[in-house]
C-alpha positions in Angstrom: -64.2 -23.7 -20.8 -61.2 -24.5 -19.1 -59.0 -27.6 -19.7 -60.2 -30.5 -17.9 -57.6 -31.5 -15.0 -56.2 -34.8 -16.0 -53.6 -35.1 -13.2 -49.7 -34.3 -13.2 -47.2 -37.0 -15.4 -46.0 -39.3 -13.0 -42.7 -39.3 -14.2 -41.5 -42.1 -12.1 -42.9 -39.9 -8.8 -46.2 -41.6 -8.2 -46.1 -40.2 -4.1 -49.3 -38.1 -3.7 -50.3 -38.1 -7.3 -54.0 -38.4 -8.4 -54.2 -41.1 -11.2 -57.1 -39.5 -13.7 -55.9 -40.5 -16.6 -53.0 -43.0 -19.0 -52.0 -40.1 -20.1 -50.3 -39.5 -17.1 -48.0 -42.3 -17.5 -44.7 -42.9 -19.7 -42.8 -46.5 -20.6 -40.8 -45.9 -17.3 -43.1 -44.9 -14.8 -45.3 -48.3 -15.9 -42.4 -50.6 -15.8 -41.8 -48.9 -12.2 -45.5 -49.7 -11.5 -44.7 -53.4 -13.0 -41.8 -53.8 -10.7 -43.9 -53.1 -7.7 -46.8 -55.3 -8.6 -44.5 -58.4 -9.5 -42.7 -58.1 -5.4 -46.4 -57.6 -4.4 -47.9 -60.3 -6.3 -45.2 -63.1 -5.1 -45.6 -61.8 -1.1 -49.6 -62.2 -1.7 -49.3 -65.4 -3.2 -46.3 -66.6 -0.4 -48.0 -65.3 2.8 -51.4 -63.5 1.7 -50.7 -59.9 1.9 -48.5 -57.4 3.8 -49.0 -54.7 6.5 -47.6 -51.9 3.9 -50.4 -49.6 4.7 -51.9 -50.1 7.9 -53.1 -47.1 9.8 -53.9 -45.4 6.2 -57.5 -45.5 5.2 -59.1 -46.0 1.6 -62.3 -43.8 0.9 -64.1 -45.6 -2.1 -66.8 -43.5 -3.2 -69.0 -45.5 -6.3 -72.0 -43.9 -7.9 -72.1 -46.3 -10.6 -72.8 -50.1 -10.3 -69.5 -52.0 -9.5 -68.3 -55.2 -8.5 -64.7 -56.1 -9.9 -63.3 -52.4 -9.6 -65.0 -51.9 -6.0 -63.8 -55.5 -4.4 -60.4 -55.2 -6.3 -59.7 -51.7 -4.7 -61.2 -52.7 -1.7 -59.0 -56.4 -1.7 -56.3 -54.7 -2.9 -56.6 -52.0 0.8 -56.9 -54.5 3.1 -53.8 -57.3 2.4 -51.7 -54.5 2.4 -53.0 -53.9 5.7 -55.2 -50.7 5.3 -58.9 -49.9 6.6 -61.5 -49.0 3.6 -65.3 -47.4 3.6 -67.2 -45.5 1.5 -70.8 -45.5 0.1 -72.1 -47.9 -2.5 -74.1 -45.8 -4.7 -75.6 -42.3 -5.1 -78.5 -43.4 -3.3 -76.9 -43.5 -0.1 -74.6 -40.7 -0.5 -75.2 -36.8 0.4 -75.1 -36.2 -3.0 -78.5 -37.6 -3.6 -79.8 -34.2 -1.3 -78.2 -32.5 -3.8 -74.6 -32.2 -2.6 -72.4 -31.2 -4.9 -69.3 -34.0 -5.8 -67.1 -31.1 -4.5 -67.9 -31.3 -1.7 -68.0 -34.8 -0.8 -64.7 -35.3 -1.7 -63.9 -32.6 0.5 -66.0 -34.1 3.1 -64.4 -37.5 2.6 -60.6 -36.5 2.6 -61.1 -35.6 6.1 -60.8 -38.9 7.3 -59.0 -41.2 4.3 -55.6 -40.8 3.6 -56.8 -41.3 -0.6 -60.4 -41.5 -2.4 -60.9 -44.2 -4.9 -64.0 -42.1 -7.1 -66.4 -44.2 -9.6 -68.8 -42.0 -11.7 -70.9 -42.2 -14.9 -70.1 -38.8 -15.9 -66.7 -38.4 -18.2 -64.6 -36.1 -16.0 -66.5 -36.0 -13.1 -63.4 -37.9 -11.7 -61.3 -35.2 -12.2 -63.4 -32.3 -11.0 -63.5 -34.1 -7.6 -59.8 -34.3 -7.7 -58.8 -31.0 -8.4 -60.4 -29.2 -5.3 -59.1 -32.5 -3.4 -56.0 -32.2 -1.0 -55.5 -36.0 -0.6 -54.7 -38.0 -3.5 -57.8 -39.5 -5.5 -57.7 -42.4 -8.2 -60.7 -42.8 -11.2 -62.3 -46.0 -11.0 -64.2 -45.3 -14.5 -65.6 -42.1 -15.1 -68.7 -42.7 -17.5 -67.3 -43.6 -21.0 -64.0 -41.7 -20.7 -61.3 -43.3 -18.8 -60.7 -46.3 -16.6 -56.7 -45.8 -16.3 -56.4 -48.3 -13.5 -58.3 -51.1 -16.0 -56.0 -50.1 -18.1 -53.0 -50.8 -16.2 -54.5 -54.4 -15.0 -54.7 -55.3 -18.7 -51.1 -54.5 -19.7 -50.1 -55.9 -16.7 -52.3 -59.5 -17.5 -50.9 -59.4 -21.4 -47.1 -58.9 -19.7 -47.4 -61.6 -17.4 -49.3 -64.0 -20.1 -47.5 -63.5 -22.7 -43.9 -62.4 -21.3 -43.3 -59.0 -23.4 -45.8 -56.3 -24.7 -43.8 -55.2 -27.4 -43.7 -57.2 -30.9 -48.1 -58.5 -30.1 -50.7 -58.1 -32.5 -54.0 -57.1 -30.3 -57.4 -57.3 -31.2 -60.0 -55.2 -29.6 -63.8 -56.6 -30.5 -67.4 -55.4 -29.5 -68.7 -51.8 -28.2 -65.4 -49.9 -28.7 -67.3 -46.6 -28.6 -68.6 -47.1 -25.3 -65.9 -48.8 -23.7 -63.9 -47.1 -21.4 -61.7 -50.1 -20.9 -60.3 -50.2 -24.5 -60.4 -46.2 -24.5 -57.7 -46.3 -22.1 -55.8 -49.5 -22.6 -55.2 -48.3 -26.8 -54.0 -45.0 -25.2 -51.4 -47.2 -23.3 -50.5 -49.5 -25.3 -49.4 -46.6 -28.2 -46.2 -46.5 -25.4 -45.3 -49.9 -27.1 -44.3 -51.4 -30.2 -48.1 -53.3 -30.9 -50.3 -53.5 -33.9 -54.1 -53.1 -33.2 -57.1 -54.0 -35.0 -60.8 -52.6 -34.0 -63.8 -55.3 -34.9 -67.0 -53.5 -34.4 -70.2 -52.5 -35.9 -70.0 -49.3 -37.4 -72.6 -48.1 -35.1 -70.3 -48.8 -32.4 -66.4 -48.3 -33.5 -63.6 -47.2 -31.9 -64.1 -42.9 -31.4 -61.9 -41.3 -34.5 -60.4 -39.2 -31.7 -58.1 -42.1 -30.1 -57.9 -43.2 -33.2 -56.3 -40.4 -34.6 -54.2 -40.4 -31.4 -52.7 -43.4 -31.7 -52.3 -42.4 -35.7 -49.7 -39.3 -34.3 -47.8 -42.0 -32.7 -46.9 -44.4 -35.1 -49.0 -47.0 -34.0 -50.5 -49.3 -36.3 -54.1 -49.8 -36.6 -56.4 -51.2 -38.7 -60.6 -51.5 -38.7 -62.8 -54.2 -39.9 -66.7 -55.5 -39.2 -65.7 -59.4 -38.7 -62.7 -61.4 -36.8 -62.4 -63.4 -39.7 -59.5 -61.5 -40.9 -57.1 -61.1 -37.9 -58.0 -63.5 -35.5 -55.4 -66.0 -37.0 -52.3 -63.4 -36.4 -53.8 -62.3 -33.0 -51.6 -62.9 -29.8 -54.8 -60.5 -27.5 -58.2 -61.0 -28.1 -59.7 -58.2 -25.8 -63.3 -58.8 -26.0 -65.9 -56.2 -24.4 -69.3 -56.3 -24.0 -72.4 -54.1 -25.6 -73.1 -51.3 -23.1 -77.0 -51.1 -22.5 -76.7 -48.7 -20.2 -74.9 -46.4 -22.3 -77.8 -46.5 -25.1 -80.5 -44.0 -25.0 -82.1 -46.6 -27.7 -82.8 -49.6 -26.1 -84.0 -51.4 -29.3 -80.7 -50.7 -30.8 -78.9 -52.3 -27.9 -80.6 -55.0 -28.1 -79.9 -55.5 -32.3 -76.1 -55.4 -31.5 -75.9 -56.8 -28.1 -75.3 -60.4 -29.7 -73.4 -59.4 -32.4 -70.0 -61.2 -31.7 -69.7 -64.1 -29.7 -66.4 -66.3 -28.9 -67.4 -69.7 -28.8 -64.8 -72.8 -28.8 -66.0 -73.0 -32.6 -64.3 -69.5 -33.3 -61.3 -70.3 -30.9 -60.6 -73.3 -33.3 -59.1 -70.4 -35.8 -56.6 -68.8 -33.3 -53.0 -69.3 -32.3 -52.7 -71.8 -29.6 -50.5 -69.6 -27.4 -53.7 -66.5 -27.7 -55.0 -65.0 -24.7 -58.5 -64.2 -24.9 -59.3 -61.1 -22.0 -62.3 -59.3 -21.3 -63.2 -56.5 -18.2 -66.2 -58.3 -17.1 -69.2 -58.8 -16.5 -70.2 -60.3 -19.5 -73.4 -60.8 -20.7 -73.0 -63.7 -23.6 -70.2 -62.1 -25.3 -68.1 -65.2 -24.9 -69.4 -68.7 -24.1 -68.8 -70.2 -20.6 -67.1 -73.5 -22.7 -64.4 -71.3 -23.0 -63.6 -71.0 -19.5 -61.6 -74.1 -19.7 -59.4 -73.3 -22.8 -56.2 -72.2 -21.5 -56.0 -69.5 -23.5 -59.1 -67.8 -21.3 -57.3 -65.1 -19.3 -59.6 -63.0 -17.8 -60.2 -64.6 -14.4 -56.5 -64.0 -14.0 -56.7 -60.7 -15.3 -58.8 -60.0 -12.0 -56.4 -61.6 -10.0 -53.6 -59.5 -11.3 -56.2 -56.6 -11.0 -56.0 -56.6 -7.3 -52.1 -56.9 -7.3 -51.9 -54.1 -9.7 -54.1 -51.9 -7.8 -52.1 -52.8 -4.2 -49.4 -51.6 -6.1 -50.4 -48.2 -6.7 -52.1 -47.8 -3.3 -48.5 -48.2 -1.6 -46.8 -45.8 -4.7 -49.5 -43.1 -4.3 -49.2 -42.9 -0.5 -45.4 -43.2 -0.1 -44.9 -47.3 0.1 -43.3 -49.7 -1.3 -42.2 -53.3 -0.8 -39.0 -53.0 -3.0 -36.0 -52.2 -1.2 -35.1 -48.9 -1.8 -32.4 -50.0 -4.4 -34.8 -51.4 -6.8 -38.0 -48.4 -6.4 -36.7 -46.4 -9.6 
């Protein structure tokens, strides 16, 4: 079988690159992302968006139930000015006549300048993208990848916390399963982090990022309870149990509830922590914690959509740095 496509390094280029994958991305090429999203973030915030991209239009094609990723990518078009359509789910899509993905790609880059793609098949992503002409971003394929998450997260730990490097993050609940800690341990190997894995065994972190992270240097360590590193922890990346990943539904529902972050176990933590999580959640952390100011992942939305703006304008061309400060 031939290597899956997983989109060309960006090496500080990102004009007309598909983003498949964090493996696409080096130290440089995110802090030139960062850059971007800070100017975008403070013109949002000072006069509620830019017209960056108008006259470009945003295809977002999702066969998989969405809210945050959809609205962000969708929020994140139209204050930089661009027009976005697309589907919401297979059921109103070609593709549920039988359609190949292929070809609806094809069909789609016709009339958008980029396709935001959403599937829960690992790589399906990136088989739409390599027959694709126009430049196409993964919104989460399946359990695989979900590189802009990814980015959002790094970006909300940055901003939070002021530096990446020198933090001690703890990743906690369905690690197998989760894209979004798939993808944000493969990034954060580009820094100098410690990480620690709390999960059932049933549901651990896959050996194979594991062992990835392991070739570069990065420190790691496994473990059943928080007890142990929640003290030392500057992250707390929580993530929820994935039923719709199970084939067993009895066995989701024996570990769905296994780890919960209430203001009892927050008592234990540093009082600078940030506690972040993808969303939805589903019980995984109590709603008394919404007021703790160490709860970050309404924010992390927030800087979801600036992050996202910024790699609309980079992939198609635009920025709103001077030229003097793009590289």
């Amino acid at each position: 079988m031939a290597e899956l496509y997983k989109g060309e390094s960006i090496n500080s280029d990102y004009c007309g690159r598909d983003i498949l994958s964090v493996d696409q991305f080096d130290r440089r090429s995110v802090d030139m992302l960062f850059r971007e999203v800070d100017a975008t973030a403070t013109l949002v915030e000072t006069e509620g968006g830019t017209d960056l991209l108008r006259r470009k239009f945003i295809a977002n094609i999702f066969f998989e139930p969405s809210t945050r990723t959809d609205f962000s990518f969708r929020f994140a078009a139209l204050r930089h000015g661009a027009s976005v359509e697309g589907p919401h789910g297979i059921q109103f899509s070609s593709v549920s006549k039988g359609e190949s993905l292929q070809d609806t790609v094809r069909s789609f880059e016709q009339y958008a300048d980029l396709t935001v793609i959403r599937h829960p098949q690992i790589g399906a992503v990136a088989v739409a993208a390599a027959v694709s002409e126009k430049p196409v971003i993964n919104g989460g394929d399946g359990a695989g990848e979900h590189p802009t998450q990814a980015l959002l997260d790094l970006y909300t730990i940055r901003r939070k916390l002021g530096a990446i490097d020198g933090k001690k993050i703890t990743m906690i609940g369905d690690l197998k399963n989760g894209r979004t800690v798939h993808s944000l341990a493969k990034l954060l190997s580009l820094y100098d982090v410690e990480i620690n894995y709390v999960s059932p065994q049933e549901l651990q972190m896959p050996e194979e990022y594991v062992a990835a992270l392991s070739a570069r240097g990065v420190s790691q360590d496994s473990m059943r309870t928080l007890d142990g590193p929640l003290p030392e922890t500057d992250v707390l990346y929580v993530t929820r149990v994935q039923g719709e990943r199970f084939l067993d539904q009895a066995e989701y529902h024996r570990l769905k509830d296994i780890y919960r972050i209430t203001p009892e176990v927050l008592e234990k933590a540093k009082s600078d922590m940030i506690v972040m999580h993808p969303l939805p959640r589903v019980g995984e952390i109590a709603t008394e914690v919404d007021t703790d100011p160490r709860a970050a992942y309404f924010d992390q939305m927030k800087y979801g959509m600036y992050v996202r703006m910024g790699l609309l304008a980079l992939v198609l061309g635009r920025s709103v740095l001077p030229p003097a400060l793009q590289k």
